[in-house]
C-alpha positions as CSV (number, residue, x, y, z in Angstrom):
1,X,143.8,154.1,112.1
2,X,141.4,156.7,110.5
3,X,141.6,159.7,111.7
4,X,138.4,160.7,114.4
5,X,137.0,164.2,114.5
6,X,135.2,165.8,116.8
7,X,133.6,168.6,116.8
8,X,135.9,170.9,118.0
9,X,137.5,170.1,114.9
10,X,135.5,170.2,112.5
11,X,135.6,173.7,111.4
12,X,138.5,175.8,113.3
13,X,137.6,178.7,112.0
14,X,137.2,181.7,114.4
15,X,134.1,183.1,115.6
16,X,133.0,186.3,114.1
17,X,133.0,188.6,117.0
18,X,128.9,190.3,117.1
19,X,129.4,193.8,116.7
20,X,129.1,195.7,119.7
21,X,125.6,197.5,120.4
22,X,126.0,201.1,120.5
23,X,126.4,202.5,123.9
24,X,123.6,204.7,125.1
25,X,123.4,207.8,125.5
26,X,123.1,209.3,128.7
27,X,120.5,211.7,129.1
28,X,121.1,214.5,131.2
29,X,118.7,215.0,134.6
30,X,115.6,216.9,133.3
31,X,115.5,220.0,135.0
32,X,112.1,218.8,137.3
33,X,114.5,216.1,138.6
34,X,116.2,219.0,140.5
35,X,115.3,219.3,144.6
36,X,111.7,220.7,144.8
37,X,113.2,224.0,146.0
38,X,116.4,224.8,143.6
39,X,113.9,223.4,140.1
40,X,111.2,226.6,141.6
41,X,113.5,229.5,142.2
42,X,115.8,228.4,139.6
43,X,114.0,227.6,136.6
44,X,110.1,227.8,137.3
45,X,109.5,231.3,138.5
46,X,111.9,233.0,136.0
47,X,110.1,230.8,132.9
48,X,107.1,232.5,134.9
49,X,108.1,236.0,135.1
50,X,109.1,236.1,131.6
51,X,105.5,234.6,130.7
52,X,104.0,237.0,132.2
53,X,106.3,240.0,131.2
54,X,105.0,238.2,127.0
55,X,101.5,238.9,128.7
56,X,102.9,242.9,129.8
57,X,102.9,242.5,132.7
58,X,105.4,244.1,134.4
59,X,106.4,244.6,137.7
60,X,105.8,241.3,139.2
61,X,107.5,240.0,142.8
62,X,107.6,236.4,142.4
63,X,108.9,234.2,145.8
64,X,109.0,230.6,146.7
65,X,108.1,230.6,150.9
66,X,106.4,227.7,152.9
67,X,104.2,229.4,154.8
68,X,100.3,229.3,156.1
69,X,97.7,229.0,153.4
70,X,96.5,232.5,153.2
71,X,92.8,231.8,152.9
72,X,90.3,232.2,154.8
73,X,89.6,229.0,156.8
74,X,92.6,227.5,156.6
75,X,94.9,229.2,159.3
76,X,95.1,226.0,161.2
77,X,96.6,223.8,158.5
78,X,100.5,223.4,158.1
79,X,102.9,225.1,156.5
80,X,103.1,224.5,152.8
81,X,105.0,225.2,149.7
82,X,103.8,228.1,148.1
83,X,104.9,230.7,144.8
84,X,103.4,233.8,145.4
85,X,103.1,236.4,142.7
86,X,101.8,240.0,143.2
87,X,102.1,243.2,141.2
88,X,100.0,246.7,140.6
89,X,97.3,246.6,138.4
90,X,97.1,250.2,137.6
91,X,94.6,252.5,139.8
92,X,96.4,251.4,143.5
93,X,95.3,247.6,143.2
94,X,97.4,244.8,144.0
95,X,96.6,241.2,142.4
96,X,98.0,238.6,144.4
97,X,97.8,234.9,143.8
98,X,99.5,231.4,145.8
99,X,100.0,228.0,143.6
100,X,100.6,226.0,146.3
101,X,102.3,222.5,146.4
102,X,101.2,220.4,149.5
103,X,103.5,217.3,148.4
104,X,106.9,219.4,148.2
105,X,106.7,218.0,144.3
106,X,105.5,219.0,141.3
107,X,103.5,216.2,140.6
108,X,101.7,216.1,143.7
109,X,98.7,218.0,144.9
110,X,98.5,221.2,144.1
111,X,96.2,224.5,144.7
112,X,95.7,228.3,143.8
113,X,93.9,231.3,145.1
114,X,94.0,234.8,144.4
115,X,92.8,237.8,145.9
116,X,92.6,241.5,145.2
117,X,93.8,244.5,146.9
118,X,95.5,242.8,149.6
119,X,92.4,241.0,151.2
120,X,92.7,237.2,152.1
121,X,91.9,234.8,149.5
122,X,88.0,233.1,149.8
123,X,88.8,229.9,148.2
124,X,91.5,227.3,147.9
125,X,90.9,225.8,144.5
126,X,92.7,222.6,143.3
127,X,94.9,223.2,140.6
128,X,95.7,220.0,138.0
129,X,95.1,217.6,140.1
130,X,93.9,215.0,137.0
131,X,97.7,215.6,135.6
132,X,100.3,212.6,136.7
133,X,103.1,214.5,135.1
134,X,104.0,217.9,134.6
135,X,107.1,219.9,133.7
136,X,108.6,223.2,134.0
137,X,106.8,224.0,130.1
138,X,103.3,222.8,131.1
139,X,104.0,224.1,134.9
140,X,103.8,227.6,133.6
141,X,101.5,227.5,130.6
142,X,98.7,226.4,133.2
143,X,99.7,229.1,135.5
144,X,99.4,231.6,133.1
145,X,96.4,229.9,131.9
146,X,94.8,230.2,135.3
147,X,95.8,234.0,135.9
148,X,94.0,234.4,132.2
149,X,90.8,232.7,132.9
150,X,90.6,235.1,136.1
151,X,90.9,238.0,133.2
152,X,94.2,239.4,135.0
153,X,96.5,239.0,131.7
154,X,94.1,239.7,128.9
155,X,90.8,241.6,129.3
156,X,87.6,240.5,127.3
């Protein structure tokens, strides 16, 4: 009787095994995936003193608080995230400014005001609100950027 085959066989040689794809590489956290309050007093307001101490400007108390919004009109509002920066100017005046964070995140809303000589602020402005997503680099080039269009950094 001829011999049948089948297919299992046919051909019995082994599979070549597919080589294994190369495991990824886990990324660490990025440091804006840190709780909103640890990524600000731990890595966004040092980047921003030293910014501003490249600027010379020296002196500066930064702090994280979540507070009132310190301008005029808003006392009834709640409390909100807020870095506030202030330091001498020369000639006994104080510059003080708020970049506030309503959303507890740095990708939500956000605003700034500033004020001079320790008065109340006049306006809440919005602060890159068009941005869906920032980090700690572009965090404190726009601050800085800010501060500079108000001519605190660099005079014209």
């Amino acid at each position: 009787m001829p011999e049948e085959t089948t297919p299992d066989s046919v051909d019995e040689q082994p599979i070549a095994a597919k080589p294994e794809a190369k495991a990824k590489k886990e990324k660490p956290p990025a440091v804006e995936d840190k709780p909103f309050p640890d990524f600000i007093q731990r890595d966004f307001i040092p980047a921003l003193k030293a910014g501003l101490e490249k600027q010379a400007i020296e002196g500066v108390e930064l702090s994280l608080e979540k507070k009132k919004i310190n301008v005029i009109g808003f006392s009834q509002s709640p409390d909100c995230w807020q870095v506030a920066g202030v330091w001498s100017s020369g000639y006994k005046q104080t510059r003080e400014f708020s970049l506030y964070f309503f959303d507890e995140t740095i990708n939500g809303k956000k605003g700034f005001s500033y004020s001079e000589s320790g008065g109340k602020a006049s306006t809440l402005e919005s602060f890159r609100i068009d941005e869906r997503k920032s980090d700690l680099g572009l965090l404190v080039f726009w601050t800085l950027q800010r501060l500079d269009a108000q001519k605190w950094l660099v005079r014209n």
